[in-house]
Wavefront OBJ file of the C-alpha trace (Angstrom):
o trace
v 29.972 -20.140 -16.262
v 26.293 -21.772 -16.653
v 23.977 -21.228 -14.820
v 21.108 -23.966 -13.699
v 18.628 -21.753 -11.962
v 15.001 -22.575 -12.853
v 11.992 -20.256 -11.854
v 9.454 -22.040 -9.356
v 6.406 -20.029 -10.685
v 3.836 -21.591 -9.020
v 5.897 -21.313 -5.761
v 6.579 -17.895 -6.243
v 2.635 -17.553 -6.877
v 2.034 -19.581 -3.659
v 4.286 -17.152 -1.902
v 2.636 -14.260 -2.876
v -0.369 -15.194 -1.714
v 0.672 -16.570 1.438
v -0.743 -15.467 4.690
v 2.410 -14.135 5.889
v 2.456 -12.139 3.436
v -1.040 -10.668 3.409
v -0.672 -9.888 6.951
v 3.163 -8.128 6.160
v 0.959 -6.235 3.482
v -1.577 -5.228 5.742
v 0.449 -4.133 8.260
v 2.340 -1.828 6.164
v -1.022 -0.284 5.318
v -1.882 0.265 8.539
v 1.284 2.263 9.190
v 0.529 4.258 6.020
v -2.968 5.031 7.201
v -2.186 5.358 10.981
v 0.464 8.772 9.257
v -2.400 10.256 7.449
v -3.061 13.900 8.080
v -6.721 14.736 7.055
v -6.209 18.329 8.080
v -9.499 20.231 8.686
v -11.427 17.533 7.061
v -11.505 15.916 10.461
v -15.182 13.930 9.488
v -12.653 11.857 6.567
v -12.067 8.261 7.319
v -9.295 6.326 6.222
v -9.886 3.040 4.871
v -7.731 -0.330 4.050
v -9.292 -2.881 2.173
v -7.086 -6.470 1.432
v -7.262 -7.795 -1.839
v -5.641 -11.193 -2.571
v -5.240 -11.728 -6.682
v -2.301 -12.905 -8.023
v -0.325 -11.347 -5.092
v -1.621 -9.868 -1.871
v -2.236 -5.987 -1.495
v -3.774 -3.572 0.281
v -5.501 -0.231 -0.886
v -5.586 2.520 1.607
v -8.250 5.389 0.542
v -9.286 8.812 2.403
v -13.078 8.104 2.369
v -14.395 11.647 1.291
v -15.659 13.927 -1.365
v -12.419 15.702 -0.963
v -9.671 12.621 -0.499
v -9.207 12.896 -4.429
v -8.230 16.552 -3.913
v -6.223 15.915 -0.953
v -4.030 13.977 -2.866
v -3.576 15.731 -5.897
v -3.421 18.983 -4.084
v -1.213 17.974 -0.706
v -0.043 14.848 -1.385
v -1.830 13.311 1.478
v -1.049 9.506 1.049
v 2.116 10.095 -0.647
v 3.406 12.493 2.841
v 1.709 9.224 4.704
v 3.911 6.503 2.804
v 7.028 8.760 2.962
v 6.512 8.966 6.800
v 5.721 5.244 7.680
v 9.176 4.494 6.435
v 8.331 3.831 1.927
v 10.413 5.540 -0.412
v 8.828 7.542 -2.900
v 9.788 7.905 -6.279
v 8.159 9.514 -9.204
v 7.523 7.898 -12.648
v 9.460 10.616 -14.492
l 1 2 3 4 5 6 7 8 9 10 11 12 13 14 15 16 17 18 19 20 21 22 23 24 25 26 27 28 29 30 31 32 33 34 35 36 37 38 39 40 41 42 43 44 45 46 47 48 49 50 51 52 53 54 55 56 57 58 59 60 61 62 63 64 65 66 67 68 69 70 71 72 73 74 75 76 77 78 79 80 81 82 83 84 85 86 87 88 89 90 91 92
């Protein structure tokens, strides 16, 4: 059975930079950073920035000397992801 599919690449590249998408990107951000605990570090802010290169995404950050250690130590983003609805998985 052959098969006569052909890749659109530069529709697939339009489509992942489409605005629909960037917004569906940020959104799911949001929800992320909305779920972040910043414990007793109550002054931390929590920060999404859009980036649009060959695909949309979003980077969410805990603004703080300690957001580094947050993560590493508590998992802070990761708990965030896991409770907006992402699954998690590690890259063992």
């Amino acid at each position: 059975m052959a098969s006569n599919f052909k890749m659109d690449y530069s529709g697939v590249a339009e489509l992942l930079k489409s605005k629909q998408l960037v917004v569906a990107v940020h959104k799911a951000a949001e929800a992320i950073a909305a779920n972040v605990d910043k414990g007793s570090v109550t002054e931390a802010e929590v920060i999404v920035t859009d980036y649009i290169t060959d695909r949309a995404h979003s980077v969410v950050v805990i603004a703080h000397p300690a957001g580094l250690a947050m993560e590493a130590k508590h998992g802070t983003l990761r708990k965030a992801a896991a409770a907006a609805g992402f699954e998690i998985k590690s890259k063992k």
